[in-house]
C-alpha positions in Angstrom: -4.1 25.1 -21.2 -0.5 25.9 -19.5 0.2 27.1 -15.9 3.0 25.8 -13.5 3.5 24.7 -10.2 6.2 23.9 -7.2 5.3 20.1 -7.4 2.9 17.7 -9.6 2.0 14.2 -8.2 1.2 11.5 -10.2 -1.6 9.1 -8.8 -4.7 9.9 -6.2 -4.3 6.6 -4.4 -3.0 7.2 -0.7 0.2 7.5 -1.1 -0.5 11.1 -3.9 -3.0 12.7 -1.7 -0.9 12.2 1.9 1.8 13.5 -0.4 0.2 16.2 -1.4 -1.4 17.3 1.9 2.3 16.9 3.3 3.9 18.9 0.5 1.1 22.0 0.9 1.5 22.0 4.0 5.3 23.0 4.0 3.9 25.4 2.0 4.5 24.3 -1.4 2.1 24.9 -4.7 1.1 20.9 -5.7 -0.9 19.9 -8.3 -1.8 16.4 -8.3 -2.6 14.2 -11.4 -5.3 11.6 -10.8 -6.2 9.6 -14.1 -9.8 8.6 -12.8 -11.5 9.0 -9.0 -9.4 9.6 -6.4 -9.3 6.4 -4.4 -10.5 4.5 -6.9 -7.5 1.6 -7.4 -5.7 -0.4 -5.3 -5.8 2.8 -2.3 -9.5 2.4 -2.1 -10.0 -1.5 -3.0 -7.7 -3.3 -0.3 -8.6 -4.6 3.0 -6.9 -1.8 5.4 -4.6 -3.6 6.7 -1.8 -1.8 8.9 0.4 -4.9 8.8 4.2 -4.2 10.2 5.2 -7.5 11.3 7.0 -9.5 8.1 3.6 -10.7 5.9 3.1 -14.3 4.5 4.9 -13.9 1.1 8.1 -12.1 2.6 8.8 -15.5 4.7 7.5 -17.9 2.3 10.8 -18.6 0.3 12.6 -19.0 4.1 14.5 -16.9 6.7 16.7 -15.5 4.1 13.9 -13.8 1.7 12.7 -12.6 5.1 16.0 -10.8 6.2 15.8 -9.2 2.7 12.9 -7.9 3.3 13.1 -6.6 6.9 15.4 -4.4 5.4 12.1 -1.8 4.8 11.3 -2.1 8.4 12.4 1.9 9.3 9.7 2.5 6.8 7.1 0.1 8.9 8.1 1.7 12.3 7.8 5.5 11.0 4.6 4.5 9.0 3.2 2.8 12.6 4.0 6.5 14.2 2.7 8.5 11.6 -0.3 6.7 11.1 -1.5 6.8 15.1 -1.5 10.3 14.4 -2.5 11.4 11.1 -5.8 12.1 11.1 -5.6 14.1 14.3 -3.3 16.4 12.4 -5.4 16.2 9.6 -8.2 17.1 11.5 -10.3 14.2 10.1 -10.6 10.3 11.1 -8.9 8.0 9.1 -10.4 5.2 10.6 -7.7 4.0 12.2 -7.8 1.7 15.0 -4.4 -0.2 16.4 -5.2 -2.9 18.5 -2.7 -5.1 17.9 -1.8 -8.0 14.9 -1.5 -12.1 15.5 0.0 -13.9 12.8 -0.9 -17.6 13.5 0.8 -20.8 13.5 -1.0 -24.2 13.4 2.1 -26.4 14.0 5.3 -26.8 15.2 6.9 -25.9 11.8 5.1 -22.5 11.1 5.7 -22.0 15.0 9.7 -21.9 14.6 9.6 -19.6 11.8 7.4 -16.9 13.5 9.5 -17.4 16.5 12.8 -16.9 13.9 10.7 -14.3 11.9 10.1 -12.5 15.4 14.1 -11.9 16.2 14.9 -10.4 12.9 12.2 -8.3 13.5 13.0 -7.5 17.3 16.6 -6.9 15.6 15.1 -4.4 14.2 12.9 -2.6 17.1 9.4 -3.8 16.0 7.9 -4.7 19.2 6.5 -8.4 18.9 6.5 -11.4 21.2 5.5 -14.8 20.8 2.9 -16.8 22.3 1.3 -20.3 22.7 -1.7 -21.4 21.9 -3.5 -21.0 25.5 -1.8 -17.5 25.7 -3.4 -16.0 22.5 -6.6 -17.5 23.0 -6.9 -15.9 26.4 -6.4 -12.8 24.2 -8.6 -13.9 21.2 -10.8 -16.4 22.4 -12.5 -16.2 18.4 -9.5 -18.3 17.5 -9.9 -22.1 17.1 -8.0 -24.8 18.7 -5.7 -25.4 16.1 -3.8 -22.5 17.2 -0.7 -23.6 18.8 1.2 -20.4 18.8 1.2 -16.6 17.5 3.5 -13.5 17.2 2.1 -10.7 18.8 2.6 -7.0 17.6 0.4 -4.5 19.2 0.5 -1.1 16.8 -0.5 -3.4 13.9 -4.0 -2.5 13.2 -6.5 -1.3 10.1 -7.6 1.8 9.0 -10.8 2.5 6.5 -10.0 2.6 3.1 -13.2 4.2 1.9 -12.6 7.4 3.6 -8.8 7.8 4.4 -7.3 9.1 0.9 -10.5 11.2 0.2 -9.9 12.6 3.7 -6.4 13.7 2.5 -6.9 14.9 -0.4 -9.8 17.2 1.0 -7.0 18.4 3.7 -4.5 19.1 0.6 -7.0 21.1 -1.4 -8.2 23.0 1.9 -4.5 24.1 2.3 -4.2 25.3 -1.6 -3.1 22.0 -3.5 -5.3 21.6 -6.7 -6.6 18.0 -7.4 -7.2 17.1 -10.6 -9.0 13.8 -11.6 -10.2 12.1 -14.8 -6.4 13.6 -15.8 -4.4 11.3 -17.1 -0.6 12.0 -18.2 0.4 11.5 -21.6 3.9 12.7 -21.9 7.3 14.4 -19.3 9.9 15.8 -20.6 12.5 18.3 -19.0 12.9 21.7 -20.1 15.0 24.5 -18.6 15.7 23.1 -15.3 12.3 21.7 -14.2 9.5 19.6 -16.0 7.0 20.1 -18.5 3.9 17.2 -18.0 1.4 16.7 -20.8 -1.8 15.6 -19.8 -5.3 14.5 -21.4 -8.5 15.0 -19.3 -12.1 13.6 -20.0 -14.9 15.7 -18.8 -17.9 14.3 -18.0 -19.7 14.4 -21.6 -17.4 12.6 -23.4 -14.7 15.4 -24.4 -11.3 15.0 -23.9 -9.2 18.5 -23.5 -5.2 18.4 -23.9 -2.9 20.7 -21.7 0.6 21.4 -20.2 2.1 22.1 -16.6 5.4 23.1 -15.5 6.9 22.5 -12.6 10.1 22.4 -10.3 9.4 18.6 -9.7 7.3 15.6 -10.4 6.8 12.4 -7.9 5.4 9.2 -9.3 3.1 8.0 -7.2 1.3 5.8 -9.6 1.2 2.4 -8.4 0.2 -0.3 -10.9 1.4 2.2 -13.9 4.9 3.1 -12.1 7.0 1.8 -14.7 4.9 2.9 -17.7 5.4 6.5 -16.4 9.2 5.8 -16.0 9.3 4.7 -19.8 8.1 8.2 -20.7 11.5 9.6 -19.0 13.4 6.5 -20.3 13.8 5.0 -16.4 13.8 1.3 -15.7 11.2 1.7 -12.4 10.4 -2.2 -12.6 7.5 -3.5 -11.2 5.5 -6.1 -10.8 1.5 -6.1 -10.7 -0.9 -8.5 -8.4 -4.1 -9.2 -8.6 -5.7 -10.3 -5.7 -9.0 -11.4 -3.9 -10.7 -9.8 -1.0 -14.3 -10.7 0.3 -16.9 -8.6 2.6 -19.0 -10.3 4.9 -22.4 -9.6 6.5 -22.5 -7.0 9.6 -22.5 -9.0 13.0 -21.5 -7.8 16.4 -17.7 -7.1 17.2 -15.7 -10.0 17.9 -12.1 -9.7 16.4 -10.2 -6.3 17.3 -6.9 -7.6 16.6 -5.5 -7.9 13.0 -5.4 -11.4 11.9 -2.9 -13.2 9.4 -1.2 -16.6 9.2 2.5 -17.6 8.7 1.9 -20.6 6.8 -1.6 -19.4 4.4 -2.5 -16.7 2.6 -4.9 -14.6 5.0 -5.4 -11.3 6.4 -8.7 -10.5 8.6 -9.8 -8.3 10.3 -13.5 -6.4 11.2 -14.2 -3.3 9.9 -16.2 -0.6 12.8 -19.7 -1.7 11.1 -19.2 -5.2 12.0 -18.3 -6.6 8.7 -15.2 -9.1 8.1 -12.9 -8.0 5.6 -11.1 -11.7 4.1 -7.7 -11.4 2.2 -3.9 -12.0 2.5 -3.1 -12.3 -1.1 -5.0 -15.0 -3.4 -4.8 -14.0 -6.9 -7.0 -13.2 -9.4 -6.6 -13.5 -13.1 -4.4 -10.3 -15.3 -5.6 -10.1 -18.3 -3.4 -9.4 -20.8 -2.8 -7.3 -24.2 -1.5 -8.4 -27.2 2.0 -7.5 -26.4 1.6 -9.7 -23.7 1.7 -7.1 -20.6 -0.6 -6.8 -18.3 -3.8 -5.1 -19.5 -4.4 -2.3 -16.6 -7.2 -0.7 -17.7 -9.6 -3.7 -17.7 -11.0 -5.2 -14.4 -9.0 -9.1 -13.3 -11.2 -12.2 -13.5 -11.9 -13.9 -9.8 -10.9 -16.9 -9.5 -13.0 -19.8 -7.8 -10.5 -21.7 -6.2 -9.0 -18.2 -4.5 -12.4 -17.2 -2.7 -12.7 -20.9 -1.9 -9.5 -21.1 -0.5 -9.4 -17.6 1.3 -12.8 -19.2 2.7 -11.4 -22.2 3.9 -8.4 -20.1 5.9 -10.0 -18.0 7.5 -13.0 -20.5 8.8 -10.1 -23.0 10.0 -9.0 -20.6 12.1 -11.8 -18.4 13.2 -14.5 -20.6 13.3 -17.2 -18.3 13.2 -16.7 -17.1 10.1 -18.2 -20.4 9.0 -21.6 -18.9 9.9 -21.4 -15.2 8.9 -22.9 -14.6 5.2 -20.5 -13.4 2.2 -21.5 -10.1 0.6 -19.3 -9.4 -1.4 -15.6 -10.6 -3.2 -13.6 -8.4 -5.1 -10.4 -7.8 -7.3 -7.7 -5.3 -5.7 -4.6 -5.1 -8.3 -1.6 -3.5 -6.3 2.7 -3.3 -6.9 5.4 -5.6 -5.9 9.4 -5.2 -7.5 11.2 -7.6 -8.1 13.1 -7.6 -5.1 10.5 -7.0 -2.8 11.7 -4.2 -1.5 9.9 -0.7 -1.8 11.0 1.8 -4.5 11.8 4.9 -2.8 14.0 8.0 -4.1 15.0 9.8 -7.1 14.6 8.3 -10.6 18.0 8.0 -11.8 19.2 10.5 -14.6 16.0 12.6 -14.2 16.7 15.5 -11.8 13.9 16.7 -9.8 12.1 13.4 -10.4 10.8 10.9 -7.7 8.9 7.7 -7.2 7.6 5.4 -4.4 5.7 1.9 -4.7 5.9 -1.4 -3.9 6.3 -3.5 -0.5 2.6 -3.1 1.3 2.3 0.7 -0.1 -0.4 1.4 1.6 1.0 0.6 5.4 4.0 2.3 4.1 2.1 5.4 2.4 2.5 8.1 5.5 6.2 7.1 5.1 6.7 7.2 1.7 5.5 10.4 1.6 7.3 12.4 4.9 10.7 11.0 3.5 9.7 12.6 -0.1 8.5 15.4 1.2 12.0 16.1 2.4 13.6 14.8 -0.9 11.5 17.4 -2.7 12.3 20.4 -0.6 15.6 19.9 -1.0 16.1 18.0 2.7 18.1 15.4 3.3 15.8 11.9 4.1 15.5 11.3 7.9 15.4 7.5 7.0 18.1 6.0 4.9 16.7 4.7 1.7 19.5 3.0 0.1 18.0 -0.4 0.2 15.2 1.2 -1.6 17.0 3.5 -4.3 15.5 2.9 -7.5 19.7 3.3 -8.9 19.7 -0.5 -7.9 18.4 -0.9 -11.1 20.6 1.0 -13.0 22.6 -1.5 -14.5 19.5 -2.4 -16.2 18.6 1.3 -17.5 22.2 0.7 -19.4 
C-alpha cells in the first residue's frame, strides 16, 4: 500500500493528536502514525499535571540549573493560554480545571529557594507570589503544619489524561486527518523533495501488512522513541527516558482544588473530578534493559517499593489526610527528558521538511509544541523563539 499526504506525525500521545487536529485544521492533509492505542504511553499514564511554575528536579541542582531551565518558560505561558481554551475550540472537555498550583516549603532553606525560584520566574512573566505558612493554609486548610511557606501560581492546574488526547484525535479525524494506530514506522528516507515513511501495521488477528506514504513533511512526536526515529534519518535527537511512579487513591469527597508539589521532595498531587488523589512528582521505577544495554521500551518498568513508600510518606507529611484514604492503584508512566533539560523543539538538522518536539514536561507543554510547529510546517515563521530548544545544539555531536 502507497498514498501520500501534506503531513505524517509520528506518535498518538498528546502532543501527535493536538498536532494533528491543529495541522487539519489550517487545512492541511495529516496522517498520523500511532504504533499501538492512541493514548496509551506516557500521554495517557501521567498524573495531569498542568505544572508552569519551575518543578522539583529543575531546582534541585541549585539556582543556576534553574535559570537554565526557565529558559522554556514562553513555552509554559503559551501552553497555560492555550490550554484554558482548548477544548472550547475543540468542542469537547479536556478536563481541565485551573485553580491554581502551591509548591511547598517545610523550612527555612526550601523557603529561600522558592522565594529565589519565584523572581526568575516573575523575570519571566509567570504570575506567582509567595506566601507563609498561615497565608496558604487559609487558602488550603488540607495542608499540615509543617508548612511554613509556598509559591503561589494560579493558572497551574490538571487536566484528565484519560480523555484529552482521544478527544483530539477525534476532533483531527472529524476535520479529515486519518489516524492510524497499531502502525509502527520501520524506515524514512527522502526522495524528490519530500519523505517516503515505511511502516508495518498488525491487525487484530495476528497479521502484519507492510506499506509506504509520501509526504511534504514528517514531525516526530514520539516521545520515549524520539531518538531511535532520528537514527533512521542519521540525526542525534538525544534523549533521555524516565521511569516513574504514580498511585490512585480511593474516591472521597473534594478537598484539594489546587495543584500540589514540593520544592524540597519528589511530589505532585492533585484530585481528579471523581474524588480520587492522583500521587507523583517523579519517583523512579526500574528500566529494564536489552542486551546492548539501552533501555528496553517495549516491556513494562518494574515498581519499585521504596518509590511508592516514599511518594507515600510525601504526600501524607504534608496533607495529612491522605494518611486515611485507601491506595487503589500504583503505576509505571515512562516519559522524555534531554540532556539539558530543555525541550527539543524545531527542525532536525540536515533533514529538510523534518521536525521534532519532546522533552521538559511535554505534556504541559504539548498545546505549545504543537501551535509553534504548526507554523514551522506551513512554512510560518515561529511566534515563539526556539533557539534555546533547537535540536542544532546538538550538532556538534551529529559530526
Amino acid at each position: 500500500m502507497s498514498e501520500r499526504c501534506d503531513v505524517i506525525v509520528v506518535g498518538g500521545g498528546l502532543l501527535g493528536c493536538v498536532l494533528a487536529w491543529m495541522l487539519a485544521r489550517e487545512g492541511a492533509d495529516v496522517v498520523l502514525l500511532e504504533r499501538d492505542q492512541i493514548n496509551q504511553h506516557a500521554s495517557g499514564q501521567n498524573a495531569g499535571s498542568l505544572h508552569f511554575q519551575l518543578e522539583y528536579r529543575m531546582v534541585e541542582a541549585g539556582l543556576e540549573s534553574a535559570r537554565r531551565a526557565a529558559e522554556a518558560m514562553p513555552l509554559h505561558l503559551d501552553s497555560a493560554r492555550l490550554w484554558a481554551k482548548l477544548g472550547d475550540e475543540l468542542g469537547e472537555s479536556l478536563g481541565v480545571i485551573q485553580n491554581g498550583g502551591l509548591m511547598l516549603a517545610e523550612n527555612a532553606e526550601q523557603a529561600q529557594l522558592l522565594e529565589a525560584k519565584s523572581e526568575i520566574e516573575r523575570s519571566w512573566g509567570l504570575d506567582v507570589r509567595m506566601l507563609g505558612g498561615n497565608e496558604v493554609r487559609a487558602i488550603a486548610p488540607y495542608l499540615s503544619d509543617t508548612v511554613v511557606a509556598a509559591a503561589y501560581c494560579p493558572i497551574e492546574g490538571k487536566a484528565d489524561t484519560r480523555t484529552a488526547a482521544p478527544a483530539l484525535a477525534r476532533g483531527a479525524m472529524r476535520l479529515g486527518a486519518k489516524v492510524r494506530t497499531r502502525t509502527a514506522v520501520t524506515g524514512m528516507s527522502r526522495k524528490a523533495g519530500g519523505w517516503s515513511v515505511a511502516t508495518e501495521s498488525r491487525a487484530a488477528d495476528g497479521q502484519n501488512t507492510t506499506g509506504k506514504i509520501q509526504a511534504d513533511s514528517v514531525v516526530i512526536a514520539g516521545g520515549v522513541w524520539t531518538s531511535e526515529l532520528g537514527d533512521m534519518v542519521g540525526a542525534n535527537l538525544p534523549t533521555i527516558a524516565v521511569a516513574l511512579t504514580m498511585t490512585v487513591t480511593a474516591k472521597v469527597a473534594k478537598f484539594i482544588p489546587h495543584l500540589v508539589q514540593h520544592a524540597g521532595a519528589k511530589l505532585s498531587l492533585k484530585q481528579s473530578g471523581d474524588g480520587n488523589l492522583l500521587i507523583g512528582g517523579g519517583w523512579p521505577a526500574r528500566l529494564l534493559k536489552r542486551p546492548d544495554g539501552k533501555p528496553d521500551l517495549h516491556s513494562r518498568p518494574e515498581l519499585l517499593r521504596q518509590s511508592v513508600a516514599g511518594n507515600a510518606r510525601a504526600a501524607s507529611r504534608v496533607v495529612p489526610a491522605v494518611r486515611t484514604i485507601p491506595a487503589l492503584r500504583t503505576w509505571v508512566g515512562t516519559t522524555t527528558l534531554t540532556p539539558d533539560q530543555l525541550p527539543l523543539v524545531g527542525p532536525v538538522p540536515n533533514a529538510p521538511g523534518m521536525f521534532v518536539a519532546t522533552g521538559g514536561s511535554a505534556f504541559t507543554l504539548g498545546p505549545s509544541f504543537a501551535r509553534v510547529l504548526t507554523e514551522l510546517v506551513l512554512g510560518r515563521p515561529a511566534s515563539i523563539d526556539l533557539t534555546p530548544y533547537d535540536p542544532s545544539r546538538y550538532r556538534s555531536q551529529n559530526a
